[in-house]
C-alpha positions in Angstrom: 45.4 -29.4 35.8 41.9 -28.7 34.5 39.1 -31.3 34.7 37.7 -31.9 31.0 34.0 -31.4 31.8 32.4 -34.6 29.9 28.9 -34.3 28.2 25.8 -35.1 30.6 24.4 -38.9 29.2 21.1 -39.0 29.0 20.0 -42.4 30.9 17.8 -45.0 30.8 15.9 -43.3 33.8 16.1 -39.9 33.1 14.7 -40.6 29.4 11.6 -43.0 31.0 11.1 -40.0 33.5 10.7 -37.2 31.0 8.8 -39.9 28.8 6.4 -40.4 31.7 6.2 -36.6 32.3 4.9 -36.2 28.9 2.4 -39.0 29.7 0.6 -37.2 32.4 0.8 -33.9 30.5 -0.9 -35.3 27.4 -4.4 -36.0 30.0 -3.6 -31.6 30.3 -3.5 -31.0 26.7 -6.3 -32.6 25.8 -8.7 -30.7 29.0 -6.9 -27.7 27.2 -8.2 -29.1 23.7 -12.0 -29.6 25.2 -11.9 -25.7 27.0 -10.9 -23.9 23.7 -13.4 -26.6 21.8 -16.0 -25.7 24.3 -15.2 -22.0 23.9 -15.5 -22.1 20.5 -18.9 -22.9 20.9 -19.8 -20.6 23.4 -18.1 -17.9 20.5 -20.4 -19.3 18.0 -23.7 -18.9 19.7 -22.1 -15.8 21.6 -22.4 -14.7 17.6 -25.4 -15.8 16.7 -27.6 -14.5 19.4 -26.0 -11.0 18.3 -27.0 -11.5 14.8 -29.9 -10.9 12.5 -31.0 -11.9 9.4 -31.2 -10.2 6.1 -32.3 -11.3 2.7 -31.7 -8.5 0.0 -31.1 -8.5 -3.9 -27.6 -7.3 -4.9 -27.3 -6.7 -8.9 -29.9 -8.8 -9.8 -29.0 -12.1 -6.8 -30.8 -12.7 -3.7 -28.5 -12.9 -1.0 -28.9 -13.9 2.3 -26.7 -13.6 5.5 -26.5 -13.4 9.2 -25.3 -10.1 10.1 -24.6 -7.8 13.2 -27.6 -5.3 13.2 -24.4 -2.7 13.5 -23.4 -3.7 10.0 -23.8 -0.7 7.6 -25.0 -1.2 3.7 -20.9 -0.4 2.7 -19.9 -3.0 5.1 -21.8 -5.6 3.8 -21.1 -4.9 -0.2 -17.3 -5.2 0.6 -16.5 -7.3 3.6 -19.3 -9.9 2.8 -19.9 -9.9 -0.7 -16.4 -8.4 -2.0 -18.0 -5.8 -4.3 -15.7 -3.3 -3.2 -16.6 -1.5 -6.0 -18.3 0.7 -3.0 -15.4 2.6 -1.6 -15.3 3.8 2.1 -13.7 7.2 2.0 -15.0 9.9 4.8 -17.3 7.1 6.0 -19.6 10.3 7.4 -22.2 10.8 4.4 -19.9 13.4 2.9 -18.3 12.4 0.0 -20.6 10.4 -2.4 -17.7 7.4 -2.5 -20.0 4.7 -1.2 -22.8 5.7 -3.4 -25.1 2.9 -4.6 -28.8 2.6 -6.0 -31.5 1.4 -3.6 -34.3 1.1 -5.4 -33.0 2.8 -8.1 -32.4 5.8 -6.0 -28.7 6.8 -5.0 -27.9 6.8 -1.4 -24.8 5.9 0.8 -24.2 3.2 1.6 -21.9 4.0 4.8 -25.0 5.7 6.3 -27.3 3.0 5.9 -27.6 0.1 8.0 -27.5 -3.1 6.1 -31.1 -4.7 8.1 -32.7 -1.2 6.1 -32.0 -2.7 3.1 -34.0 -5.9 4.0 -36.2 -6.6 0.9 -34.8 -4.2 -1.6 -32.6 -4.0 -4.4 -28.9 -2.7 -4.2 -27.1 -2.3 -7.5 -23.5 -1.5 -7.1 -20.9 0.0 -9.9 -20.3 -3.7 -10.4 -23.7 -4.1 -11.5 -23.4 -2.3 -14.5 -21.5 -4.3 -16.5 -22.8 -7.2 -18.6 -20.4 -10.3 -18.4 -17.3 -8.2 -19.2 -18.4 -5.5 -21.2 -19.0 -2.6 -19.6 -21.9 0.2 -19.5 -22.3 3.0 -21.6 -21.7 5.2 -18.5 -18.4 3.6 -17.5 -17.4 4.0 -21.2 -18.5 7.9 -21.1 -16.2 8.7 -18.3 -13.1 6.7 -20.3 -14.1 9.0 -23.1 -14.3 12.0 -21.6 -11.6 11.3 -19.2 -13.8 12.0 -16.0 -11.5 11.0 -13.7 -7.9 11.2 -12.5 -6.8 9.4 -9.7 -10.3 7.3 -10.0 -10.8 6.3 -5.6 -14.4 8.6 -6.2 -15.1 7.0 -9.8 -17.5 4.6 -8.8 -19.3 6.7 -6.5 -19.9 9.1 -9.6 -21.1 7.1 -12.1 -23.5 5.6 -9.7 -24.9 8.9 -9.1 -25.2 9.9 -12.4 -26.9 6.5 -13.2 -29.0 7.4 -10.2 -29.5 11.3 -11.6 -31.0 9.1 -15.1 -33.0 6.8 -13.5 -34.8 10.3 -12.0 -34.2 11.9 -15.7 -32.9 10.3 -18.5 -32.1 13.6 -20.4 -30.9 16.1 -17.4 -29.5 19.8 -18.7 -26.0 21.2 -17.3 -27.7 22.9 -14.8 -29.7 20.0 -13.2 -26.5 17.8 -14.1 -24.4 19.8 -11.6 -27.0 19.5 -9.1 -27.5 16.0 -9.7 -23.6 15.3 -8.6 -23.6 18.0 -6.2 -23.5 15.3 -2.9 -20.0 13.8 -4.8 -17.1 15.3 -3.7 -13.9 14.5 -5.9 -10.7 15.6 -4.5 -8.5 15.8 -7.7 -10.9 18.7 -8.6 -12.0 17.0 -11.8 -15.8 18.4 -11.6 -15.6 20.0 -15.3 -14.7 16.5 -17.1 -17.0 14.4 -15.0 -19.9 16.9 -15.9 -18.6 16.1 -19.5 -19.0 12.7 -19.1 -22.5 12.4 -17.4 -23.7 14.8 -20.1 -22.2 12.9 -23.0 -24.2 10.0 -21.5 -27.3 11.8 -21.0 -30.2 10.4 -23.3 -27.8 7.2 -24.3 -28.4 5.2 -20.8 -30.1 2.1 -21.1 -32.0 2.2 -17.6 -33.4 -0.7 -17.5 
């Protein structure tokens, strides 16, 4: 005949044991709670000693942040700010996607550290618009269609805008070499010289 194994009670004393076992472990947890506070700190100042900081203008508002002196212009415009706007693309100074104006003269922004930018002013493709219209540069490459899958948009209008800030009325000729450092992979070079030059003359620069 088989023995019907019964469930294992929990007693009196096994229940005050593991009660009391939870008593000395809480003395444990809260050593563990002060290490990882303590760490925490550590982390912080850790960070802080290996930051700088920067005060820029960004369309038109001071801003000011600790950064890491690694931080590029594009990091900062996305990851901080959230004007991502600025695209990353070859992140190697190739492709014109991360172009912005620094003192109203186009650069990119992946190849510039943000500290260089101490002082100046950044405008970014979000910069452009006022409230929620938006420019007459932005509406030139709806018009003309000078775009299709529109990742390099941004980058292009900001170099055209940067191409009239150096002259407000370009010809074809200095239009092409104006966008020359934009690459745009959809191939869509002929309507984006369309727009820029349908823009040409009708910019409000200032």
């Amino acid at each position: 005949m088989t023995e019907k194994i019964q469930p294992e009670s929990t007693s009196r004393r096994k229940f005050l044991k593991g009660f009391g076992t939870g008593l000395l472990g809480t003395p444990l947890l809260l050593q563990g709670i002060g290490r990882a506070a303590q760490a925490s700190k550590d982390d912080i100042s850790q960070y802080l000693q290996k930051t700088e900081p920067v005060t820029l203008t960004v369309n038109g508002q001071e801003v000011r942040l600790l950064i890491e002196p690694r931080t590029t212009l594009a990091d900062l415009l996305r990851n901080r700010l959230h004007l991502t706007g600025t695209k990353i693309v070859c992140n190697h100074g190739e492709c014109g996607g991360c172009t912005v104006l620094l003192d109203d003269v186009s650069v990119y922004a992946c190849q510039m550290l943000a500290l260089d930018a101490a002082g100046k002013n950044v405008l970014t493709v979000e910069g452009l618009l006022t409230g929620e219209k938006i420019h007459p540069l932005q509406q030139a490459f709806i018009d003309e269609d000078g775009y299709q899958c529109g990742f390099c948009t941004p980058g292009q209008i900001m170099a055209a805008y940067g191409l009239f800030k150096q002259n407000p009325k370009p010809s074809t000729e200095q239009i092409r070499v104006g966008m020359s450092g934009n690459l745009c992979r959809c191939a869509a070079y002929p309507k984006i010289q369309n727009s820029v030059a349908a823009a040409a003359g009708k910019v409000s620069l200032s």
